[in-house]
C-alpha positions as CSV (number, residue, x, y, z in Angstrom):
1,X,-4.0,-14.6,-0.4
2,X,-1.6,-17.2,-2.1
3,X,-3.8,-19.6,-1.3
4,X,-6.9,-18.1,-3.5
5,X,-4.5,-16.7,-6.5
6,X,-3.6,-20.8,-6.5
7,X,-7.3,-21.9,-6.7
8,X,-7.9,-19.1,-9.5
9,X,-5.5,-19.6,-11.2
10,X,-4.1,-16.2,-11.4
11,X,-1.2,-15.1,-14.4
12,X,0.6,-13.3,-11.7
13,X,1.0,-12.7,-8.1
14,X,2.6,-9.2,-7.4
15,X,3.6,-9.0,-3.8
16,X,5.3,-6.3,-2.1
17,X,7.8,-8.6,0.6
18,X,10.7,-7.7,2.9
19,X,13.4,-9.9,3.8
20,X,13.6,-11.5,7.4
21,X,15.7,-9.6,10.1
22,X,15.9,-12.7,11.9
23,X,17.7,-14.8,8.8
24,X,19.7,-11.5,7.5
25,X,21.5,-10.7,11.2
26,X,22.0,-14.8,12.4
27,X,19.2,-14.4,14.6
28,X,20.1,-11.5,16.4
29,X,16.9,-9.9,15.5
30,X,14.2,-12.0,16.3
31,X,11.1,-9.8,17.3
32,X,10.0,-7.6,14.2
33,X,7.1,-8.8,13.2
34,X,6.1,-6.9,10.6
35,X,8.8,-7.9,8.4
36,X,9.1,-11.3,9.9
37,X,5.4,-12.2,8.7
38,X,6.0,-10.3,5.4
39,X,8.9,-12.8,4.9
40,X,6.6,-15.6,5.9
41,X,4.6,-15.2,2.7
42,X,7.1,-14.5,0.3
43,X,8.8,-17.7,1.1
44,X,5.5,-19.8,1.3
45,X,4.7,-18.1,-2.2
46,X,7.6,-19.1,-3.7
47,X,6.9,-22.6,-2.7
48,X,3.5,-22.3,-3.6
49,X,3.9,-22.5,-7.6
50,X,1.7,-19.8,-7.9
51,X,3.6,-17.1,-10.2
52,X,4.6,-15.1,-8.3
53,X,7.0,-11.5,-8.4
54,X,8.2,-9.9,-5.4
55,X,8.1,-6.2,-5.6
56,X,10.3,-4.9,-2.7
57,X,10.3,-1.5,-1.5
58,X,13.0,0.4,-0.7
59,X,12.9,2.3,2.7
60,X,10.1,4.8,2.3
61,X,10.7,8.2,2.3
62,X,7.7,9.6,4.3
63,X,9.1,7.1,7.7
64,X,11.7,10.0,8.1
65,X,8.9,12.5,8.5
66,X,6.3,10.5,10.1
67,X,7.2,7.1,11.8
68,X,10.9,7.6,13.2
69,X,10.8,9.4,16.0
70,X,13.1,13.3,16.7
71,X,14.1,13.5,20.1
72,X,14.6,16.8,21.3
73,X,17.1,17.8,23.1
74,X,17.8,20.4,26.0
75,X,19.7,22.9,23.3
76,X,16.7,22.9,20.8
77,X,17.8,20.6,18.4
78,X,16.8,16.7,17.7
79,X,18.2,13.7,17.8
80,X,17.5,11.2,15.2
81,X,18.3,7.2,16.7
82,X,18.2,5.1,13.9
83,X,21.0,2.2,13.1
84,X,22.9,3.5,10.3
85,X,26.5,4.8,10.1
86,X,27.0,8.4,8.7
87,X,28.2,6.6,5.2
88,X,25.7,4.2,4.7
89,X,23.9,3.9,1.3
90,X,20.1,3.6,1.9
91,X,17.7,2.9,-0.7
92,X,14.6,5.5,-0.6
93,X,11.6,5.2,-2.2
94,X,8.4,7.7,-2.3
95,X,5.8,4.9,-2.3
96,X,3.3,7.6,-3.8
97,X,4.9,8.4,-6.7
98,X,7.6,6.0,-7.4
99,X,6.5,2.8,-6.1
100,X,3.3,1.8,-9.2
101,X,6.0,2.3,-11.9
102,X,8.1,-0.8,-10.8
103,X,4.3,-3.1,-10.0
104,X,3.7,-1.8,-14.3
105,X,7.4,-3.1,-15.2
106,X,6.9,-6.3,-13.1
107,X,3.5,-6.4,-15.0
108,X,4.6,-5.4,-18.8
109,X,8.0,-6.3,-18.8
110,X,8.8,-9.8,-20.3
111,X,12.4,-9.3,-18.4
112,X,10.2,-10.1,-15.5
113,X,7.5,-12.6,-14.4
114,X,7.1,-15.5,-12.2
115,X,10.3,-16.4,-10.2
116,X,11.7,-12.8,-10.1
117,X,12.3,-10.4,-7.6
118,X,12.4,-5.9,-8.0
119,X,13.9,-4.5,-5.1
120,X,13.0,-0.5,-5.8
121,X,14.4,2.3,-4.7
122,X,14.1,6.2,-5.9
123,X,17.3,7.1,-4.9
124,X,20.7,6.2,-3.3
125,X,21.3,8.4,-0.7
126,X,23.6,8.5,2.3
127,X,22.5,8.4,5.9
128,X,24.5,11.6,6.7
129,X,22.8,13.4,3.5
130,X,19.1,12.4,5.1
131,X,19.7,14.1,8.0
132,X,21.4,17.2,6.4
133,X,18.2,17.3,4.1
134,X,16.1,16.7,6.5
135,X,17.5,19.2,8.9
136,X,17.6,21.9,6.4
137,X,14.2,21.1,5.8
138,X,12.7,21.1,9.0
139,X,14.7,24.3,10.0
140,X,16.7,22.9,12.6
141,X,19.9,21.1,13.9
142,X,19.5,17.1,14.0
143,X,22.4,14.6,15.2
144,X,22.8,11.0,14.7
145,X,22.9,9.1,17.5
146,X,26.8,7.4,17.2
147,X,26.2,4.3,15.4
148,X,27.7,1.8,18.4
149,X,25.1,3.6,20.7
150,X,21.9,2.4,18.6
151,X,21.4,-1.1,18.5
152,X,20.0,-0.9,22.3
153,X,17.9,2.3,21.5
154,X,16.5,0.9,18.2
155,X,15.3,-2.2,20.2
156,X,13.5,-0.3,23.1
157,X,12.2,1.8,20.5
158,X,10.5,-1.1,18.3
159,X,9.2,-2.1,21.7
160,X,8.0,1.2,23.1
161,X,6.5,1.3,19.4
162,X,4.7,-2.3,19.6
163,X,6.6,-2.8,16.4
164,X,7.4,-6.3,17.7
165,X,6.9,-8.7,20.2
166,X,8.6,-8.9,23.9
């Protein structure tokens, strides 16, 4: 794809990247893929000298309702394993209706261009106010998992997922 905007010489690459797990934790998390190959050609764009703006996405809203997984438990209610302290700040976008208005800026906008980066969100929003949304919602009781307990559940779940490699 960078390779044929080059040769076309296109006015401007929009590309919608994600940062590498593996660089961001010290190479703790080495196996996710699909943000790991994402990362892989926003670097070689930028190197490239094709011009070239990163559009980044937030976390997308519609994973809490149709990717991460609600375990339920024995007294009815769910159990949502994800790693994020209760206080966390998590940027949510809703890639439907949110996401084209940031691709027009990075278009229009002369504050923007080759060399830049957007990293979009719709909203702020805490972990512990997703599940109290999402639970109200849905109609029923979710708990985080404790935020020390996740890091070996996230993992199998990636891999029970095929999210990334073994």
């Amino acid at each position: 794809m960078v390779d044929i905007a080059k040769a076309v010489d296109v006015d401007l690459l929009i590309w919608s990247g994600l940062e590498s797990p593996s660089k961001a934790s010290g190479g703790k998390y080495t196996k996710v893929n699909h943000f790991e190959s994402k990362a892989a050609v926003t670097d070689y764009a930028r190197k490239s000298g094709v011009p070239f703006v990163n559009v980044q996405a937030g976390g997308y809203a519609s994973n809490f309702t149709t990717f991460f997984k609600f375990e339920k438990q024995i007294d009815g209610s769910y159990v949502l394993a994800l790693p994020y302290s209760q206080s966390i700040i998590i940027p949510i976008i809703d890639m439907v209706e949110d996401y084209g208005m940031f691709v027009r800026e990075a278009i229009e906008s002369p504050a923007f261009g080759a060399g830049t980066e957007i990293l979009t969100c719709g909203e702020l929003i805490s972990f512990a106010d997703i599940i109290s949304q999402l639970a109200e919602s849905a109609r029923f009781t979710v708990h985080p998992v404790p935020y020390e307990l996740t890091d070996t559940r996230l993992e199998s779940y990636w891999e029970e997922n095929q999210l990334c490699s073994s």
